[in-house]
Each structure stands twice: as C-alpha cells, then as structure tokens.
C-alpha positions as CSV (number, residue, x, y, z in Angstrom):
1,X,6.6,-89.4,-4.8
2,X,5.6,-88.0,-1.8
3,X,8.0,-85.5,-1.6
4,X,7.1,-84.1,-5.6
5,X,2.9,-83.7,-3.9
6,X,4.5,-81.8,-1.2
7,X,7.0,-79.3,-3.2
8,X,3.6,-79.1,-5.6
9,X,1.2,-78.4,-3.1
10,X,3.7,-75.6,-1.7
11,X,4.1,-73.9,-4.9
12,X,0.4,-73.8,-5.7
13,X,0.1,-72.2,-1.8
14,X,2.7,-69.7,-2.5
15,X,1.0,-68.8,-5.6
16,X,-2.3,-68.8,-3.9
17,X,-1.1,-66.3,-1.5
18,X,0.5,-63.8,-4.0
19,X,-3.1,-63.7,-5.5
20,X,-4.7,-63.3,-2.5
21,X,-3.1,-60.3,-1.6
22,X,-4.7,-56.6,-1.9
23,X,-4.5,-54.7,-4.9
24,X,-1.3,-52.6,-4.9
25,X,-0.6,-49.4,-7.3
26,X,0.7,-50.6,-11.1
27,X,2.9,-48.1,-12.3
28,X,3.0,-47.1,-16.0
29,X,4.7,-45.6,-18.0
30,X,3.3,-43.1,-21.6
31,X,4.7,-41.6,-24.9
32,X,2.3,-39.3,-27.2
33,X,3.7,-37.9,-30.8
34,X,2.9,-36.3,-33.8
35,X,2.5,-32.7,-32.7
36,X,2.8,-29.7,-35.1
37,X,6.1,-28.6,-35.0
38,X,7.2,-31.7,-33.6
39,X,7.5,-32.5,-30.0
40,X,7.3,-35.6,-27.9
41,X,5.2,-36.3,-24.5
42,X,6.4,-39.0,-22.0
43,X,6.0,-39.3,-18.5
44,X,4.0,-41.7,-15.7
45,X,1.7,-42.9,-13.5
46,X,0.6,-44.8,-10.8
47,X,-2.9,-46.2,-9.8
48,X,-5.1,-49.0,-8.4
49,X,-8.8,-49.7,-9.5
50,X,-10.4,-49.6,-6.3
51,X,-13.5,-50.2,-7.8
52,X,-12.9,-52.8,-10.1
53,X,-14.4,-51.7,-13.0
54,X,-10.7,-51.6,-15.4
55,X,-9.9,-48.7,-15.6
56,X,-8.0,-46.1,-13.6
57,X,-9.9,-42.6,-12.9
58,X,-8.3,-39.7,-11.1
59,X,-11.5,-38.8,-10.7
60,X,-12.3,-42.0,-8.4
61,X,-9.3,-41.4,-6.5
62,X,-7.5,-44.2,-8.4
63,X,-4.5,-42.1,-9.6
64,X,-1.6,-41.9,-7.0
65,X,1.7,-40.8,-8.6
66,X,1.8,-38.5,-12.1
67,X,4.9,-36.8,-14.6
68,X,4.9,-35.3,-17.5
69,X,7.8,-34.1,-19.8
70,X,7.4,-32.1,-23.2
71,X,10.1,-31.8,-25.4
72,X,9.6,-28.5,-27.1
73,X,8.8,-27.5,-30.3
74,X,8.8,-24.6,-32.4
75,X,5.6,-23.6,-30.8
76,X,5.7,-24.5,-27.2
77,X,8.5,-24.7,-25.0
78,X,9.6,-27.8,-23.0
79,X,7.6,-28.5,-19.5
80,X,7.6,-30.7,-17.1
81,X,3.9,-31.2,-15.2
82,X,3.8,-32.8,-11.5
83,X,1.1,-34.2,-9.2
84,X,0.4,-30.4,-8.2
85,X,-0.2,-29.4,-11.7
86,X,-2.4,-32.7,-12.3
87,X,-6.0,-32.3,-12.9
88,X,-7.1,-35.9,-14.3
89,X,-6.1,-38.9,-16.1
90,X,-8.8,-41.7,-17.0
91,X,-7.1,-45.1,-18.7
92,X,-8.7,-48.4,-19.4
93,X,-6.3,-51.1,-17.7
94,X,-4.7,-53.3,-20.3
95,X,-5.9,-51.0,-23.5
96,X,-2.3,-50.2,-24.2
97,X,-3.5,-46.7,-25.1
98,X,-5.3,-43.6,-23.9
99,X,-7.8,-42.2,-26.5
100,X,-8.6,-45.5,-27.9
101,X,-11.7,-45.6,-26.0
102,X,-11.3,-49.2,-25.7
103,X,-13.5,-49.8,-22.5
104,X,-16.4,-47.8,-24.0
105,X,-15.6,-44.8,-22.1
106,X,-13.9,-41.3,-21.9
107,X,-10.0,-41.5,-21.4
108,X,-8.0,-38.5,-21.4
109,X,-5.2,-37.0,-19.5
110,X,-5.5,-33.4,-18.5
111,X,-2.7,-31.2,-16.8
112,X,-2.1,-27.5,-15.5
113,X,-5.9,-27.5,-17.7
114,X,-7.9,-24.2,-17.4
115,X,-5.2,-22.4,-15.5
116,X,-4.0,-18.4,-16.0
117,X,-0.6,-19.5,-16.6
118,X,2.5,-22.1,-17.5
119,X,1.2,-24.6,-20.6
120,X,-1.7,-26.6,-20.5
121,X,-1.6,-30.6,-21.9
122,X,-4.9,-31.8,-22.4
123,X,-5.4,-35.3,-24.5
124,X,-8.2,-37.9,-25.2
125,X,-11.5,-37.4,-27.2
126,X,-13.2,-36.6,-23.7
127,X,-10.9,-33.1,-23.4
128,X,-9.4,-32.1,-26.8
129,X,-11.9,-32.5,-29.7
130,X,-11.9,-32.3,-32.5
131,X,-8.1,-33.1,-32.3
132,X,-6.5,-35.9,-29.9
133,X,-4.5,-33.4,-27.9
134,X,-2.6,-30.5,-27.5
135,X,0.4,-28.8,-25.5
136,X,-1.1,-25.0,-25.2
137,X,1.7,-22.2,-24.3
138,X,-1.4,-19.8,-22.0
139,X,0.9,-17.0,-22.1
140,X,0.8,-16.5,-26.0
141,X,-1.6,-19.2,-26.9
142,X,0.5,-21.0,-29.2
143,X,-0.6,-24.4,-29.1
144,X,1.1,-27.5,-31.0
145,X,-1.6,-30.4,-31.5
146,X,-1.8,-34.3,-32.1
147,X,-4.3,-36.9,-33.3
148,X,-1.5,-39.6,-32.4
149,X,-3.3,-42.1,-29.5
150,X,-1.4,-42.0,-25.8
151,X,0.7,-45.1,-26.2
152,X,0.8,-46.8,-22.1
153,X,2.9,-49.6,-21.0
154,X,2.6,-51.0,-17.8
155,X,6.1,-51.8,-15.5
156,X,6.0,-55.2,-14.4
157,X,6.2,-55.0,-10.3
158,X,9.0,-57.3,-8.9
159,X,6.9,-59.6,-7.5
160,X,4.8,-60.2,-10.6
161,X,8.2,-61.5,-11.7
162,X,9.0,-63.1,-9.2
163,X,5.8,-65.3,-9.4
164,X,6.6,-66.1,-13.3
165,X,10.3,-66.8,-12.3
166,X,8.7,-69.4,-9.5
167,X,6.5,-71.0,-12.0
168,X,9.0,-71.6,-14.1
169,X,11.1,-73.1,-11.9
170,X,8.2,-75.5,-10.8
171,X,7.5,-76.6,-14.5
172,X,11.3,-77.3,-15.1
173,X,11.4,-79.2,-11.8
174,X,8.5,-81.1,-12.6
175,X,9.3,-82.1,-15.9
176,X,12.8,-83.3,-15.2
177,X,11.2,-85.6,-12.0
178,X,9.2,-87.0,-14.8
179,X,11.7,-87.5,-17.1
C-alpha cells in the first residue's frame, strides 16, 4: 500500500511540474475556402499569449512563426506569404476559427497588406468588410473573395501527449492494483 501512495504521489509531482512550466509557443495550423473562382488558403502559425488574455495578437508581439499558401484560381495566381511579408494575425485561443469573433474582439489575418506589389491576403471582419476576406493580385487588381470563416487547429506539442499518455498509464495502473 505504501508503495501505490508513493508511485501516486510521483505522478501527481510530475504532472505538477509540467504545469508549472512557462508558457511555450502552440503551433497551429489554418484552411480558408470559398473564394470566387475557387482557391484554397492554408498555412501556420506560432504564438504564446504573454499576456494572458486568450488570444494571440501579432500586434502584442504574441505571433512568432507564420505561412501562407494560395492555390490559385482563375483570378489570382498561387502565392506563398512568409514572416517577411506578415503584417498581423489576431486569433482567440481555443475558438477554432478566425472571423468568428468569438472572444468579443477583432480577429483577422493580414499579409503582404497595403503593399505596391505581389498579392495581398487580408481576412476577418476587422480587415476585409463587407466580405470575410480576399486574395488581391496588386498588379491588376483582380481580387478573388470569401465569406467562409478561417478554420484553425491547434498541433498538440509532444509533451502535451506525453502528459495524457502518463495519466493514462496511472489510471490503468491504479485500477488494476484495485482490482
């Protein structure tokens, strides 16, 4: 019996200590579709909410990592956007979308935006009204536009699964001692 309080009282200070640790950047992953003329969005991020209000802001400095892909269309060509051609993202953590609003506030994703050149993507309510978003070809000004919502998953980090596969070890240890 003694031994069962001691393998329990480790688990629960392993656990304790994975909590405990700072907050690390979540990466994510997004699709957007509907566009005029067809055409998908996907790409990433990466981000921590330093100030712990749930949500990630570029603007806060929250952002650290961001890609995006178009697929071409009829309208606009494919692109690719990096970090260098990022100019803001704003997601409430857990919504499962950008655009929804969710948190009460402005989301939207904004890249290569007001630039001379190369194709602008600008989405949420807080860039693109009165339509969702928009992949804008600034050469010709063909632009291809959505009202579909920024769908975002999150990629479970390694140790987050680790700590799952841990507590389920523990429960199925526990409940064959007790059997």
């Amino acid at each position: 019996m003694k031994r069962y309080w001691k393998t329990v009282l480790c688990a629960c200070s392993a656990v304790a200590v994975l909590l405990a640790a700072p907050a690390q950047a979540r990466s994510y992953t997004f699709t957007q579709g509907g566009f005029t003329g067809g055409g998908t969005i996907s790409g990433s991020f990466e981000g921590v909410d330093l100030d712990g209000n749930g949500q990630l802001s570029s603007f806060a400095g929250e952002v650290t990592a961001f890609h995006v892909d178009f697929s071409g269309n009829a309208l606009v060509g494919p692109f690719s956007h990096g970090f260098a051609d990022f100019w803001g993202l704003v997601y409430d953590i857990g919504s499962g979308f950008i655009g929804d609003g969710l948190g009460g506030d402005i989301e939207g994703i904004a890249s290569n935006y007001q630039n001379a050149f190369g194709i602008e993507y600008i989405t949420g309510p807080g860039f693109a009204l009165p339509y969702l978003g928009s992949v804008t070809d600034l050469a010709t000004g063909a632009m291809s536009i959505t009202n579909a919502l920024v769908a975002v998953v999150e990629i479970p980090e390694p140790a987050s699964l680790a700590l799952v596969a841990a507590g389920l070890a523990l429960a199925v240890f526990v409940r064959r001692r007790s059997a």
